[in-house]
C-alpha positions in Angstrom: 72.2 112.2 95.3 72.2 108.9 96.7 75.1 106.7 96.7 77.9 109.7 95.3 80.5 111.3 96.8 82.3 114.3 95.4 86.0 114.3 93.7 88.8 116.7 94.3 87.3 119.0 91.9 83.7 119.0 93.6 82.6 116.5 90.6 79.8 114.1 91.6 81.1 110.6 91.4 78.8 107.5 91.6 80.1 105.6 94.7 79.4 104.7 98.3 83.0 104.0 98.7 85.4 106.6 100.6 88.7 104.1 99.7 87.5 104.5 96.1 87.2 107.9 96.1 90.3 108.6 98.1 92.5 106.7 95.6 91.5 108.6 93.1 92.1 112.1 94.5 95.3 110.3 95.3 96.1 109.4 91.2 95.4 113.3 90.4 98.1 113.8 92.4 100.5 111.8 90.9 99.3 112.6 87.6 100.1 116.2 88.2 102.8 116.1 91.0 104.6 113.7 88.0 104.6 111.1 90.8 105.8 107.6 90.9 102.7 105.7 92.6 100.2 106.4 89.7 99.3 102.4 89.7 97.4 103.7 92.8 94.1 104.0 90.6 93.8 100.5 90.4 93.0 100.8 94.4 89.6 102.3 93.0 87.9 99.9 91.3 89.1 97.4 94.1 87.5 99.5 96.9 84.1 99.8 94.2 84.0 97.2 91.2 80.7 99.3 90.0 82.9 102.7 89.6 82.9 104.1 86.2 85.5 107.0 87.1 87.8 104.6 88.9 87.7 101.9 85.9 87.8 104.1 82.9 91.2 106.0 84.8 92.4 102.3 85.6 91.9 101.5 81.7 93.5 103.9 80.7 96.3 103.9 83.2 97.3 100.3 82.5 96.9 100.6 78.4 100.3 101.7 79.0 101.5 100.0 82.2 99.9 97.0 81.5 97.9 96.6 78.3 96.4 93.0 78.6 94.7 94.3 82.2 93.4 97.4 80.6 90.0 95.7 78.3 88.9 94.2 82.1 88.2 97.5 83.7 86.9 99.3 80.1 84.3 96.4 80.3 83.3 97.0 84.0 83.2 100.8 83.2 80.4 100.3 80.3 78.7 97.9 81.9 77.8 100.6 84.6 78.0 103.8 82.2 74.1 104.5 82.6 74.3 104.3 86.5 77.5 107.2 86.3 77.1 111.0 86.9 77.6 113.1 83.8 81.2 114.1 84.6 81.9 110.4 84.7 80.3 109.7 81.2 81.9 112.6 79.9 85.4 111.7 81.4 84.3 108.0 80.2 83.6 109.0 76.8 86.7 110.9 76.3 88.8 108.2 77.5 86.9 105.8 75.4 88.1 107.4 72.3 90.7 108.3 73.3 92.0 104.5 73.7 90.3 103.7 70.5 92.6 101.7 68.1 91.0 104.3 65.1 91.3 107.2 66.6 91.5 110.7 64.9 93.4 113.1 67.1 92.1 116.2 66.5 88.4 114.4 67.9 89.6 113.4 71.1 90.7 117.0 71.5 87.7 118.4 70.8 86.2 115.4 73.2 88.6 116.9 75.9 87.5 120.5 74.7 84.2 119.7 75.1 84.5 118.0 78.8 87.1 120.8 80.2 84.1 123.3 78.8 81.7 121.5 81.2 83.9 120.8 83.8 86.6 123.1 84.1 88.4 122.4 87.0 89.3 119.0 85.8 93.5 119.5 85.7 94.0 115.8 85.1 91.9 115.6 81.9 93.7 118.9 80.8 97.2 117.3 81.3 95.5 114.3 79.3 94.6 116.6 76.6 98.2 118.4 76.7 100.3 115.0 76.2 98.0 114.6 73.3 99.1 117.7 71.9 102.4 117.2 72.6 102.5 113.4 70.4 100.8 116.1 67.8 103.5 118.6 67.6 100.3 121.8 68.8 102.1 123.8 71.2 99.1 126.2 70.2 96.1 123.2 70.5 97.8 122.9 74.2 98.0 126.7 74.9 94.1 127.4 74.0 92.9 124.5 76.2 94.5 125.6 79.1 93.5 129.1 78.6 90.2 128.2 77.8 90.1 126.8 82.0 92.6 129.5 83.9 89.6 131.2 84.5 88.1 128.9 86.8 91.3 127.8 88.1 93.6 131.2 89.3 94.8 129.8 92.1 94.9 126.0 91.6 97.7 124.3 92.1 99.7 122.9 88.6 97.9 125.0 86.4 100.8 127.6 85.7 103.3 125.0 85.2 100.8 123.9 83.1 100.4 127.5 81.0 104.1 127.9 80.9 104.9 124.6 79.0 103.3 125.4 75.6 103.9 129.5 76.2 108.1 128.9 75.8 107.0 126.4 73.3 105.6 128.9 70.9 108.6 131.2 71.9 106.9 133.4 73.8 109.5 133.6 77.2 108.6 136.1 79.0 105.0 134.9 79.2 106.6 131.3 80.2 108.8 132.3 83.2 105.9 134.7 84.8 103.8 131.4 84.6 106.2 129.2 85.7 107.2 131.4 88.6 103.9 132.0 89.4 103.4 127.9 89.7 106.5 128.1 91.7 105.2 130.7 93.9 102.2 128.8 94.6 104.2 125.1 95.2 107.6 125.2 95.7 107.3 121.7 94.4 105.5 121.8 91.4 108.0 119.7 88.9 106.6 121.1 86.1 107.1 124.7 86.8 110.2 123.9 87.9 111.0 122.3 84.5 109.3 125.0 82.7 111.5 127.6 84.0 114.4 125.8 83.8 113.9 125.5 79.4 113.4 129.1 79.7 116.9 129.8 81.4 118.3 127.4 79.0 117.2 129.0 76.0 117.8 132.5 77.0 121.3 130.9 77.8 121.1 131.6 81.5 122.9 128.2 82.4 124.6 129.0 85.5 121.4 130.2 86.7 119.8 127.3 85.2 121.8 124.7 87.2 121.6 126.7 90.5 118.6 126.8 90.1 117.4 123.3 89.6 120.1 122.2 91.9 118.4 123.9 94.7 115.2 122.2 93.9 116.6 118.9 93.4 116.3 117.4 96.8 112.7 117.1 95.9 112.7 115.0 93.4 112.9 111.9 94.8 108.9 111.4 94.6 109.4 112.3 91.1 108.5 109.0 88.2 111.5 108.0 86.4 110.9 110.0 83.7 110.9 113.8 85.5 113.8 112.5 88.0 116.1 112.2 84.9 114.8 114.2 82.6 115.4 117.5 85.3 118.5 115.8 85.6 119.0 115.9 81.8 118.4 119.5 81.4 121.1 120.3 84.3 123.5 118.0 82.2 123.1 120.2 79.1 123.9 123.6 80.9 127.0 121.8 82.5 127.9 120.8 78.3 128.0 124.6 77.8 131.1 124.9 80.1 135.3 125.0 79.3 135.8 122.3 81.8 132.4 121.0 83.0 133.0 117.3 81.7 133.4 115.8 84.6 130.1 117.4 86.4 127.8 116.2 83.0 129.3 112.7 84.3 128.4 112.7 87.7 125.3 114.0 86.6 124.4 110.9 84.5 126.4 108.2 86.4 124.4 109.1 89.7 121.4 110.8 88.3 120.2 109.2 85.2 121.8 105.9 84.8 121.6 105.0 88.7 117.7 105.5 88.5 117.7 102.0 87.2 119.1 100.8 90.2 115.8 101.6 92.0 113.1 98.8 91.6 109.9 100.6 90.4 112.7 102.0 87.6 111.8 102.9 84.4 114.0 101.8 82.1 112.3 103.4 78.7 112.1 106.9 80.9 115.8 106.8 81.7 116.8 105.3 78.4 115.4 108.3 77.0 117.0 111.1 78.9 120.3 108.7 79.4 121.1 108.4 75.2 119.6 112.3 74.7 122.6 113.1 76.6 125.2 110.7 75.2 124.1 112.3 72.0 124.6 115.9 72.5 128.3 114.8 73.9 129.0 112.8 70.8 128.2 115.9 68.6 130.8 117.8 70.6 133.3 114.8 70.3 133.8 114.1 74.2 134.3 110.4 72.4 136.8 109.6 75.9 134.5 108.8 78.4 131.3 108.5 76.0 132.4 105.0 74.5 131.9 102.7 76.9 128.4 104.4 78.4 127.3 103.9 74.8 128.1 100.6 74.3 126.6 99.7 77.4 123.2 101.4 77.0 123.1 99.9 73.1 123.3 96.7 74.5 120.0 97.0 76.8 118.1 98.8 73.8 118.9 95.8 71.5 116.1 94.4 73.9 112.6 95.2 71.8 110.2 95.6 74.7 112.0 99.3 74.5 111.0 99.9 71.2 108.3 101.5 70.0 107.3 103.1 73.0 108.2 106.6 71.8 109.2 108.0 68.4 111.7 110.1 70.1 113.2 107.2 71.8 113.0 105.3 69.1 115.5 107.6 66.9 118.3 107.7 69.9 117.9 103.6 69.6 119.0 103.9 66.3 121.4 105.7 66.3 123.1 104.4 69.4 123.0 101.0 67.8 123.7 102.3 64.5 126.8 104.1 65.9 127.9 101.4 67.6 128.0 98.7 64.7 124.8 96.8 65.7 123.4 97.0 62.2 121.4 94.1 62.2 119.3 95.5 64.9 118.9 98.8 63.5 117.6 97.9 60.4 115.4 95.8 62.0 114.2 98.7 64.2 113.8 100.9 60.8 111.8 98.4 59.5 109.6 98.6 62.6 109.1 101.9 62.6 108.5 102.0 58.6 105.7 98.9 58.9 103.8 101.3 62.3 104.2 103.5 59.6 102.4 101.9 56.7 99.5 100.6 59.2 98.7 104.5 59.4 95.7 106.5 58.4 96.5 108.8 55.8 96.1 111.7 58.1 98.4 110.4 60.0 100.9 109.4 57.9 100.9 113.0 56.7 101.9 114.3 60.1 104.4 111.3 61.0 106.4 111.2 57.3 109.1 113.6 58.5 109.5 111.1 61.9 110.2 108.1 59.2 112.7 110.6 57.5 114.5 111.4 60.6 115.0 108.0 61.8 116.5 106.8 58.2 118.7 110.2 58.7 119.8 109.2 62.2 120.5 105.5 60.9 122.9 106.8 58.4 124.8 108.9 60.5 125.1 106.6 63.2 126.8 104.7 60.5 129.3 107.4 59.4 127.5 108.1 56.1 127.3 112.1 56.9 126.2 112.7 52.8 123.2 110.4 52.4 121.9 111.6 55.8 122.2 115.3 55.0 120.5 114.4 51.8 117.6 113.0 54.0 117.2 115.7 55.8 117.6 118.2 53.0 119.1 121.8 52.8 116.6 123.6 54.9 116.4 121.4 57.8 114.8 122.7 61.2 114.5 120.6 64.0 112.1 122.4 65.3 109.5 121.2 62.3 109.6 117.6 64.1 107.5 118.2 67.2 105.3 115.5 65.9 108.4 112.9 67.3 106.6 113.9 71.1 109.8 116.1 71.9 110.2 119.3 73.1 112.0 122.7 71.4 115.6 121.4 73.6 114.9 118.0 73.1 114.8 118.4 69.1 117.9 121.1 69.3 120.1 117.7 69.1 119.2 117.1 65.8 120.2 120.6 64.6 123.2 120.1 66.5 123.8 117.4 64.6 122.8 118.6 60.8 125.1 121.6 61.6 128.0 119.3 62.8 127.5 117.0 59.3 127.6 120.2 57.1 130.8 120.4 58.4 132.1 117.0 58.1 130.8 116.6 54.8 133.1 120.2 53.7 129.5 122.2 53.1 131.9 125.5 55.0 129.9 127.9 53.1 126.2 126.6 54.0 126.8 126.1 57.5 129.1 129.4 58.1 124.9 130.7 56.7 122.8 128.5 58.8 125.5 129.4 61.8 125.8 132.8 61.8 121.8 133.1 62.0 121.3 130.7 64.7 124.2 132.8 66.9 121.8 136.2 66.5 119.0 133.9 68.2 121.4 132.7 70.7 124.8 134.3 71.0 125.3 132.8 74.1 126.1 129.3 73.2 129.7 128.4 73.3 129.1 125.1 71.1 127.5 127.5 68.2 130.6 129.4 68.2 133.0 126.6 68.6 131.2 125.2 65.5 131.3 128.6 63.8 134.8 128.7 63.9 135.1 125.7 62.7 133.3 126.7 59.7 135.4 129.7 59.4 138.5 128.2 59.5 137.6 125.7 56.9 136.6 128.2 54.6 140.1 130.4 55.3 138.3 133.3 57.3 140.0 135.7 59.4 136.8 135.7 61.7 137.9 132.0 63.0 139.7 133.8 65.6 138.0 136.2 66.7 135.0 134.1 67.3 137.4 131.7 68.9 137.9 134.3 71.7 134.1 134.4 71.5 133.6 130.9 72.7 136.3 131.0 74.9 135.1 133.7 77.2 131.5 132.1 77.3 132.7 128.8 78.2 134.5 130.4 81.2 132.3 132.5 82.1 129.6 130.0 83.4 130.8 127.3 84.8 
């Protein structure tokens, strides 16, 4: 056809532009690759103003970047949507809804269903359609959609990081480290099957391995966004936690991995904040309180800041309870209050999905506060962290939270509940030393002989990796 040039999938775009075009082969890889220069889409529509593909990806690109600039380049790509090829309407019409202010989520996955059906080698509109099941909590949504392309795509590159994310997800391990291997195998510097494998090692409570591991990688990262530079960094931090004398290393790793990202100008600061106060939390459940104190205070003090809130429900929650924790009440309940009115504004559906999130946060704003009772009364006596996907966090990201019901079970006296909840959580994963530090705990509150052996449990796990 006249006037088109071909993506890096071989789709037909409607363009006479080779900048255009080139910038955005160039955003696919940063989508993927979890780069830093995705703002490189908005080179697109510059090089060709009449560009659906490069204005719809622009849109949607700034509707978080930049929100006011994103209606200008939805406009431009309408006003040329009968001129497109039908890979661009399709991607166009996905998008669309998907940036709708009504949307109904389980449409614009059957939108992205639909498009991946007809043009399967589109990885970017896959990873589109996996963050949306991600924000829905449907590991198994995100599983079948990328299942339903592999075919087509064996040997692409970032499709088995891809495959492994949902796989450990649903618990299926095995699966999830041959897929994340298999990425690895194929690019040594594919984040994401890096990051894949390295939840799998974490769960199966391989954290020597874990850190080696990632360590070795690391010295790639520097192209990473914000977000995947700490996060990695995160998830080295909590294998270091599981050590006898590892303190100091989870230090370094967030005074010179995580908090010195915000040093760097294109920073940012939501990303880190998110990965920075996931770690101050675990160490305040372990009650590292020496060293924790005045990180904490400093990081509540940039989150009293709104333009961080309500970026992320998941972020959201460590805001409250870092400011709750550290006395800023005022601010907390006006964050609550936020996140209750988001709340009320909500379709019914979705208010269905979200009412365990707006339990959560009232949860985490009383403990924060000390009141260990009326938060375990929120949360109930059958709580699972792992029923709050819907916050957009992953199985270790949520593992906080049961870290910290089990910890207020204990505080609150409840020996005989959590030694129960405890001693079934060790048979899933008998190699953490914090499970049987908080075992024995329970124990000893309760008078059992078994405090010590499990003592000697914890002991020779802690020194044994690190």
């Amino acid at each position: 056809m006249e006037g088109v040039k071909r993506d890096r999938w071989g789709y037909e775009v409607k363009t006479t532009s080779d900048a255009c075009i080139s910038a955005i082969n160039s955003f696919y890889h940063q989508v993927l690759s979890y780069g830093r220069e995705r703002s490189v889409i908005l080179e697109a529509p510059a090089h060709d103003q009449s560009c659906v593909l490069g204005n719809i990806l622009a849109a949607h690109f700034l509707c978080s970047a930049d929100p006011p600039r994103a209606p200008f380049h939805l406009q431009a790509a309408k006003a040329h949507y009968e001129q497109a090829t039908p890979y661009e309407k399709a991607v166009f019409d996905t998008v669309n809804y998907l940036v709708s202010a009504d949307r109904d989520d389980d449409v614009a996955i059957e939108l992205h269903s639909k498009l991946l059906e007809d043009f399967p080698k589109d990885l970017v509109s896959l990873k589109r359609a996996q963050v949306l099941c991600f924000y829905m909590g449907r590991p198994d949504l995100s599983l079948k959609i990328v299942e339903q392309v592999l075919p087509e795509n064996q040997q692409e590159n970032y499709i088995y990081g891809m495959l492994a994310f949902p796989l450990l997800e649903l618990g299926r391990n095995a699966d999830a480290e041959r897929a994340a291997r298999t990425g690895f195998e194929i690019n040594k510097e594919d984040f994401w099957s890096q990051h894949a494998l390295c939840h799998v090692l974490q769960y199966e409570c391989r954290f020597k391995e874990a850190v080696e591991f990632m360590e070795e990688c690391s010295s790639s990262w520097c192209s990473c966004s914000s977000f995947m530079y700490t996060h990695n960094w995160w998830h080295v931090a909590l294998c270091y936690l599981e050590g006898n004398s590892s303190m100091r290393k989870v230090w370094e790793v967030y005074d010179n991995h995580i908090w010195k990202e915000l040093e760097r100008p294109d920073a940012g600061c939501t990303e880190v904040f998110l990965n920075a106060l996931g770690l101050l939390l675990r160490v305040y459940v372990r009650c590292e309180i020496d060293l924790l104190e005045d990180r904490l205070k400093f990081i509540a003090g940039c989150v009293t800041d709104r333009a961080t809130w309500y970026v992320e429900w998941l972020l959201d929650l460590l805001i409250l309870w870092a400011l709750a924790s550290t006395g800023d009440f005022v601010k907390a309940e006006d964050l609550l209050k936020g996140l209750k009115s988001r709340f009320a504004m909500m379709s019914n559906k979705k208010q269905e999905l979200m009412q365990r999130g707006i339990m959560l946060a009232e949860a985490l704003y009383e403990y924060g506060k000390g009141n260990y009772k009326e938060a375990l009364e929120l949360l109930g006596p059958d709580f699972d962290a792992n029923d709050y996907k819907m916050i957009g966090a992953s199985d270790e990201q949520l593992d906080v939270f049961n870290e910290v019901w089990f910890s207020m079970l204990l505080n609150t006296g409840q020996a005989s509940k959590a030694i129960e909840v405890l001693e079934k959580r060790v048979e899933k994963r008998e190699g953490v030393p914090f499970l049987w530090r908080l075992l024995e705990k329970g124990y000893a509150m309760a008078g059992r002989h078994e405090a010590t052996i499990v003592n000697e449990k914890a002991s020779a796990l802690e020194t044994a990796y690190f």
